[in-house]
C-alpha positions as CSV (number, residue, x, y, z in Angstrom):
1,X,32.4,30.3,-50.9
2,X,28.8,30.6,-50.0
3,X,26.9,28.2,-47.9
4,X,23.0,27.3,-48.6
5,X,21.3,26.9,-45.2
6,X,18.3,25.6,-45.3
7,X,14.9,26.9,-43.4
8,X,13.9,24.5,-40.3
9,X,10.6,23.0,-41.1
10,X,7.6,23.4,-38.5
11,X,5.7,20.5,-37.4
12,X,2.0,20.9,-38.9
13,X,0.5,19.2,-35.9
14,X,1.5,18.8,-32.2
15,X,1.2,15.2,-31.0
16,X,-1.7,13.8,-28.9
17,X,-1.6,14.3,-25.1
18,X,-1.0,11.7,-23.0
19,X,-3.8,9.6,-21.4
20,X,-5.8,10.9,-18.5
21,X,-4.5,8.4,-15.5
22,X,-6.1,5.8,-14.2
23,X,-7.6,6.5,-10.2
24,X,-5.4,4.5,-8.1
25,X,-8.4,3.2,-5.6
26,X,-7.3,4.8,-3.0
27,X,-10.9,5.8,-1.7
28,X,-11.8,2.4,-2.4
29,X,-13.4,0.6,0.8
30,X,-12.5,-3.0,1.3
31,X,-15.2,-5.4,2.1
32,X,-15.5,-7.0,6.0
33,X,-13.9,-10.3,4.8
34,X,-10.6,-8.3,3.0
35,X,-7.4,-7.6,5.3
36,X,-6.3,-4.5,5.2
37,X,-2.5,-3.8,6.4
38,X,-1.8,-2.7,9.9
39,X,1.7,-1.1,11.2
40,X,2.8,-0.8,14.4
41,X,6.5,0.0,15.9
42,X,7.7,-2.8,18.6
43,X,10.6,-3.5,20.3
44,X,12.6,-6.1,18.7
45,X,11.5,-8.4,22.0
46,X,8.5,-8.0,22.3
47,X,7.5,-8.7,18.3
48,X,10.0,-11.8,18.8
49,X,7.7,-12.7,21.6
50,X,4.3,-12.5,20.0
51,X,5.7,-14.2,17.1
52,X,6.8,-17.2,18.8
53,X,3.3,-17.0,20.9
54,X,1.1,-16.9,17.8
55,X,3.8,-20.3,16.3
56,X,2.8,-21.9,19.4
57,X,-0.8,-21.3,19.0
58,X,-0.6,-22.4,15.5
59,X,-2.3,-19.0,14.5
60,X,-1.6,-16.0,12.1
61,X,-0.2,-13.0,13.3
62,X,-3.6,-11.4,12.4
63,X,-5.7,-13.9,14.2
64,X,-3.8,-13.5,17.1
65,X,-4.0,-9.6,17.3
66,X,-8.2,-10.0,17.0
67,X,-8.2,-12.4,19.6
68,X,-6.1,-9.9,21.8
69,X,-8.5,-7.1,20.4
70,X,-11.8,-8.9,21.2
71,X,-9.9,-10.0,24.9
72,X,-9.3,-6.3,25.4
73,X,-12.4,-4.8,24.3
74,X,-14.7,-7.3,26.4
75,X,-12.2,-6.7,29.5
76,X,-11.6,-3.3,29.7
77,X,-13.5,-0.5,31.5
């Protein structure tokens, strides 16, 4: 009993390459009136506390910390 095998065809043309990637804006420089993301580590008190101090105040976290900033930076030296 003979078998016939057959010959594996080639592919006559590779297929195209993938897109060149889009930058991902990371040297992109926000504008003055864009927020930009700030982390910092706290203890669990004292975030609790400036939390509940900027609820009061009927202020975002945010403007609270620039208020604190500006305080700082006109007080200290």
């Amino acid at each position: 009993m003979k078998v016939k095998l057959e010959k594996p065809t080639r592919r006559s043309a590779l297929p195209a390459p993938p897109a060149k990637p889009e930058p991902t804006g990371n040297l992109h420089k926000p504008n003055g009136a864009e927020k930009v993301p700030l982390q910092v580590k706290l203890a669990p008190e004292v975030r609790r506390a400036f939390r509940a101090h900027a609820a009061e105040q009927d202020m975002e976290l945010s403007e609270l910390f620039c208020a604190m900033w500006d305080h700082y930076r006109a007080t200290a030296r």
